[in-house]
N, C-alpha and C positions, 0 to 999 in steps of 0.2 A: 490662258482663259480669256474668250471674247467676251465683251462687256456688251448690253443691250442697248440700241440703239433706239429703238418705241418704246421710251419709259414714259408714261404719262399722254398729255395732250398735246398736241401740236399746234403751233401758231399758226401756219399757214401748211398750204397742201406743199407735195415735192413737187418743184418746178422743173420747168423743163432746161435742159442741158443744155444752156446756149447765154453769152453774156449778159445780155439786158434782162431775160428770166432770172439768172442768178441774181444780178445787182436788182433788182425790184424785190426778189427774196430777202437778200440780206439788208433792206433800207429795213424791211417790218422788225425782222428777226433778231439784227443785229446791227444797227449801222452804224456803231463807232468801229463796225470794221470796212469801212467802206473805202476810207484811204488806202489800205492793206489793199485791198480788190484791184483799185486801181492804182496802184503800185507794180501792181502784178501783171496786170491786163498790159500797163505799158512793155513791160519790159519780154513778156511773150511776148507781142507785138514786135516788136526791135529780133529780138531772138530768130524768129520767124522771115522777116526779112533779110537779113544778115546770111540766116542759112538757106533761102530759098524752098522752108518745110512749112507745112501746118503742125507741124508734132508740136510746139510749143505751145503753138493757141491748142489743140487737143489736150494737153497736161493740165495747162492753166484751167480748163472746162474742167476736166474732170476733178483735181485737186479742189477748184470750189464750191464742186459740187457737193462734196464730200460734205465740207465747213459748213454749206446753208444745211445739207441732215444734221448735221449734229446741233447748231443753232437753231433751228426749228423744234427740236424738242425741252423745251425748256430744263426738264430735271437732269436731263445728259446733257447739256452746255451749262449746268451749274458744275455739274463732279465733274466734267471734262475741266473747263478751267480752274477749277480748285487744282485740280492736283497740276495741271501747266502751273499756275502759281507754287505751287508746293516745292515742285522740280525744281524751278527756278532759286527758289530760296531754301533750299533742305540743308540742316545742318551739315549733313552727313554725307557722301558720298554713294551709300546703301540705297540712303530714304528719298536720295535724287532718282537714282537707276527705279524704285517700285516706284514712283511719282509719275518717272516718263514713260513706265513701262502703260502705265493706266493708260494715259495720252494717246499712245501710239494705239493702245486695244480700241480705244473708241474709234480715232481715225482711222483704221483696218477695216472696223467694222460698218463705219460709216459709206466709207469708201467702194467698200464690196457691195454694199447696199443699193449705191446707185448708177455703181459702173458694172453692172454685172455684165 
């Protein structure tokens, strides 16, 4: 089952697919994830040189593109991290797998959203 991804209002409009759009998205949206961003950014970067490809900086775009949809809509980055926390700490090994299973719906859905 996909999980929706325009639940409610959105903080800011989808920005466009390219680093500094994203990291100006996610300073509004979200930016105790900013570290994580460029965590990431460096190591595409490196990846990319290493292998003489853009496909790493293309992943890294598109993976954070995903993040800033689903961060930009506040009620689906509340239940998306809910159950990422949930996953993480589920008693159970069942109630981990439906925790991650949410996770992963939204980031599909996210995903598909702005990498179509």
């Amino acid at each position: 089952m996909s999980r929706p991804v325009h639940e409610g209002i959105e903080l800011i409009p989808r920005p466009q697919q390219n680093p500094a759009a994203l990291r100006a998205a996610l300073t509004v949206a979200a930016a105790d994830r900013l570290p994580e961003m460029f965590d990431g950014q460096d190591e595409a970067m490196a990846e990319a040189v290493a292998t003489g490809s853009v496909q790493p900086l293309r992943s890294f775009v598109a993976h954070w593109s995903a993040i800033v949809e689903i961060e930009r809509h506040p009620a689906t980055a509340r239940v998306y991290h809910q159950a990422n926390q949930r996953a993480n700490h589920a008693a159970t090994l069942a109630a981990r797998r439906e925790h991650a299973t949410t996770v992963a719906e939204f980031y599909r859905a996210a995903y598909a959203a702005v990498n179509a």
